[in-house]
C-alpha positions as CSV (number, residue, x, y, z in Angstrom):
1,X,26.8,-0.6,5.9
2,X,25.5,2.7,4.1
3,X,24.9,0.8,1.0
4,X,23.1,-2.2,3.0
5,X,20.6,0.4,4.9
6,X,19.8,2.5,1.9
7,X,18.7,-0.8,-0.2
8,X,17.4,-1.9,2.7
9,X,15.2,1.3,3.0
10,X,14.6,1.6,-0.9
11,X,13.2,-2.0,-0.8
12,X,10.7,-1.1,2.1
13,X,9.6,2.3,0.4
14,X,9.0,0.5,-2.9
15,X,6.9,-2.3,-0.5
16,X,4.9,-0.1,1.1
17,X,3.6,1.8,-1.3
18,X,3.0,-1.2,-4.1
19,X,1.0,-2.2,-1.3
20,X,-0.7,0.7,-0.9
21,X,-1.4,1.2,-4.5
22,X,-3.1,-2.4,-4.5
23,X,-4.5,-3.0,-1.1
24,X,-7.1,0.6,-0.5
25,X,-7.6,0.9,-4.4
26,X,-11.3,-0.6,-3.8
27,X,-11.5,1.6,-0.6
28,X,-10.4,4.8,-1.7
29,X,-11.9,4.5,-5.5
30,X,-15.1,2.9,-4.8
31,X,-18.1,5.2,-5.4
32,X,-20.9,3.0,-4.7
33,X,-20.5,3.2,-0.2
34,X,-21.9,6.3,-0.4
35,X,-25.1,5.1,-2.3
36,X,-25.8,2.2,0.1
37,X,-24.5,4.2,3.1
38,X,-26.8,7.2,2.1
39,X,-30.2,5.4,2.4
40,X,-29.6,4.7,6.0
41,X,-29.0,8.4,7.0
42,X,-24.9,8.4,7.4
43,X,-23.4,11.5,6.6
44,X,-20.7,11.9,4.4
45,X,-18.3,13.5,7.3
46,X,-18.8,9.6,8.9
47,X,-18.5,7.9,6.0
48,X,-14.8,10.1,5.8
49,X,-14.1,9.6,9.4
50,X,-14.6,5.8,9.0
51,X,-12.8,5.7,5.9
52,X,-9.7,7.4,7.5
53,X,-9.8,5.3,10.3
54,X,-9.9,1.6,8.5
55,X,-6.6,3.0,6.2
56,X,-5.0,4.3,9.7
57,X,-5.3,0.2,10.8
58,X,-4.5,-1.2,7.7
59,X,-1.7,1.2,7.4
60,X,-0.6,-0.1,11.1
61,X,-1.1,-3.9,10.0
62,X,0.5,-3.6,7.1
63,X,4.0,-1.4,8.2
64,X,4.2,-3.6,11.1
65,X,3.8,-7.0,8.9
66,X,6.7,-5.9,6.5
67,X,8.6,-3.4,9.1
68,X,8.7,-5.5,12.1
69,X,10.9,-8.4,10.8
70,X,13.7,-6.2,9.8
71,X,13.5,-3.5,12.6
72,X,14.2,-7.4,14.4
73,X,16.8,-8.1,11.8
74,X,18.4,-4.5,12.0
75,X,18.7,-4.6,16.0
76,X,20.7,-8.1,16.2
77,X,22.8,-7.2,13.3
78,X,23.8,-3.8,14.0
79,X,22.4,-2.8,17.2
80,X,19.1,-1.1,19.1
81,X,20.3,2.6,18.2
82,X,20.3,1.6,14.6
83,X,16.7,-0.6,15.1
84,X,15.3,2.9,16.6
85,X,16.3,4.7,13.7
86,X,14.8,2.0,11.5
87,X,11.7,2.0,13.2
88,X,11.3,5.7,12.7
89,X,12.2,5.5,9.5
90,X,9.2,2.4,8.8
91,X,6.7,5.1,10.3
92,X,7.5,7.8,8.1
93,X,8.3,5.6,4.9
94,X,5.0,4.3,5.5
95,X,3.3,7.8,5.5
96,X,5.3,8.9,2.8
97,X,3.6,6.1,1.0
98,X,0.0,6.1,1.4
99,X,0.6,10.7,0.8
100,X,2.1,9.4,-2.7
101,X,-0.8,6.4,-3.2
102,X,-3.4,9.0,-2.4
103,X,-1.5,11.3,-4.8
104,X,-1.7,8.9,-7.6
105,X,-5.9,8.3,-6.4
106,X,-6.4,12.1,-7.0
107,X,-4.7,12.0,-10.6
108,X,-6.8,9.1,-11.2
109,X,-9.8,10.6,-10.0
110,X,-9.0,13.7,-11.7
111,X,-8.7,12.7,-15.2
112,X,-10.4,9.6,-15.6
């Protein structure tokens, strides 16, 4: 059973954050919102604000796409206790993600 959760949470880690790696690249890397943005008078603290807030939902969308099914999976196989813990563990695998994605952004940023 130990083996079967930690492959089980391995594969949803490496998920998540392939995901995240391809999904916000064009969000988070894109310089040219703040040129179009700029001209209508939206301040960079807004353009942040809305930027957080669109990875926040896609974020949601996407650990509830590939976490849901096996939170469902994990609860008639081995029991709601066990489905808790794997539905904390989607939300801070999820996190845990997208704070190594945007890692990998800033390196990015940073030297190239």
């Amino acid at each position: 059973m130990m083996f079967g959760l930690s492959s089980f949470t391995s594969a949803l880690f490496l998920m998540f954050f392939l995901t995240m790696l391809t999904s916000y690249a064009t969000l988070l890397l894109d310089p040219k919102d703040r040129l179009i943005f700029g001209v209508r008078g939206v301040g960079d603290r807004t353009l942040n604000a809305v930027r957080v807030g669109l990875v926040t939902l896609f974020l949601g969308a996407t650990m509830l796409a590939q976490g849901g099914p096996a939170i469902i999976v994990l609860v008639l196989r081995f029991g709601p206790l066990v489905g808790l813990a794997g539905l904390i563990s989607v939300v801070l695998l999820g996190v845990f993600a997208l704070m190594i994605a945007l890692l990998f952004y800033l390196l990015v940023l940073r030297f190239f």
